[in-house]
Phi, psi and omega in degrees: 000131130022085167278122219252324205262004184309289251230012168304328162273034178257150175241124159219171187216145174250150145283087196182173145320111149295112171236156198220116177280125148263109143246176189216127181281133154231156167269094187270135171250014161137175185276157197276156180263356167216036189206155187267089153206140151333113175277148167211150177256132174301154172238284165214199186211118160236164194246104184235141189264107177270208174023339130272288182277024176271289221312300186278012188271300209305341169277292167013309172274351208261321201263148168270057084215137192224124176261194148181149197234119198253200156277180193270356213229160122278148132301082208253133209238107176239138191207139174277161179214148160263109194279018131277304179245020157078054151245180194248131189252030199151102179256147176236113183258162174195104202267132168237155208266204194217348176087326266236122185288141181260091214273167192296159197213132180248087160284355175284344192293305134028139168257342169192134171252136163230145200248124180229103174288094163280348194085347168290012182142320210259040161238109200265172184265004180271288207283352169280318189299349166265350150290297185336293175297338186220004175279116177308344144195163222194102159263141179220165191219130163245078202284159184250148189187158209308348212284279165265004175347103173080001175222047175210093185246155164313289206286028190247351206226104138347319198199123156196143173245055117204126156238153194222122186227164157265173176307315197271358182263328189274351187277327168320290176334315156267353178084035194217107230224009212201353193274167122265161229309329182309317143350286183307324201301310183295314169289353181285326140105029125267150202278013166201115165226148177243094189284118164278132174223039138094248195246025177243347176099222144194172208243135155252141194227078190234030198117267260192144174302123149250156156238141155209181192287135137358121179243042182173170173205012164251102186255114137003260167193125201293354208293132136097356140359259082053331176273328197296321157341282194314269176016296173265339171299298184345290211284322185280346179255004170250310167297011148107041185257192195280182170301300188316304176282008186283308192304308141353268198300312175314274191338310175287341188278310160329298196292311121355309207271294198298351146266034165231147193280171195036223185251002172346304163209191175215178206311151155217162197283332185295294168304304183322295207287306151350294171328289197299302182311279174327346216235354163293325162317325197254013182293000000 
């Protein structure tokens, strides 16, 4: 079994795009009569803290201490949902500043920095070169999103030792929609990556191909999914543990993340551990 408690002293700090999930619940009642549009009824309005800060929420129980460093910007996401069966029918982005001072930050002091790169702004081409250069061990995430299309690729960060992309960020990344996925992984030229691929499960790269399974297929709402993956793996991959177990923990985390709606709650180590026990059951 897993020791949870390896990464119990690590100090980390995260790095990335602050985002504020708005959904707004509707009841949809038929197409508008005089218009090609979806009639709905308001339900209700929630508020969710996305992007660093859910991504580092996801430590909180693993770690003795977790930090984070946002932008000058929020990103505010807002989607309609049909508050029966949570599918989202209809998105809005709005980058708003925040005003907000950024204070000076000592990433070499960090037992690990991890970055979840959204692409709105605030991985700047100055602040990857100081993680890149000065974080002692550096996980990243790069994302792709209706947002940023095609142009917040992996391949701006010089140095990380662990990247965790989905398939299509990596296949963005090489410009290649047709290799197969080991193919790609080797062109992407870091020595340890983790590709997610959904209910397919995922792929590890450390010197050798790993797989492993999907650890669910009852999903929720997939938002943030991928982060919670990134998240909890990063402390355990700066403590040497293996691909299997990387692959292990993400899944479950993932699988944990994707029942929950939005950003409401996050990974905690007791459901972790919980997760991790059941899918050794089911070996």
């Amino acid at each position: 079994m897993i020791d949870l408690d390896k990464v119990k002293d690590f100090k980390v700090l995260f790095i990335g795009d602050r985002i504020v999930d708005e959904y707004i619940y509707v009841r949809v009642i038929g197409k508008a009569v005089k218009e090609a549009a979806l009639s709905s009824v308001f339900v209700k309005r929630e508020y969710f803290y996305g992007g660093v800060w859910a991504a580092k929420n996801h430590l909180l129980s693993f770690c003795k201490q977790v930090d984070y460093l946002g932008g000058e910007n929020d990103m505010v996401n807002t989607r309609l949902i049909d508050e029966v069966y949570l599918r989202k029918l209809f998105v809005t982005h709005q980058l708003r500043p925040t005003n907000e001072r950024i204070n000076p930050v000592d990433i070499p002091s960090y037992d690990l920095v991890v970055v979840t790169d959204f692409g709105h702004g605030t991985m700047t081409k100055e602040l990857i070169e100081r993680v890149c250069k000065e974080a002692r061990y550096l996980c990243v995430n790069a994302q792709t999103n209706a947002v940023n299309y095609g142009f917040n690729m992996i391949t701006k960060y010089p140095r990380a030792d662990l990247v965790v992309l989905d398939e299509l960020e990596a296949r963005l990344a090489t410009h290649d929609d047709k290799s197969p996925l080991e193919d790609v992984i080797l062109e992407l030229g870091f020595k340890k990556i983790i590709v997610t691929r959904g209910t397919k499960g995922a792929i590890g790269f450390d010197g050798a191909f790993e797989r492993a399974p999907a650890m669910t297929d009852n999903v929720i709402d997939t938002m943030g999914a991928g982060d919670a993956f990134l998240s909890v793996v990063s402390p355990f991959a700066a403590a040497g543990f293996s691909m299997k177990d990387l692959l292990r923990i993400g899944n479950a985390a993932g699988a944990i993340k994707v029942r929950i709606v939005g950003h409401s709650g996050s990974v905690t180590k007791p459901v972790l551990f919980d997760t991790l026990v059941r899918s050794y059951r089911n070996e």
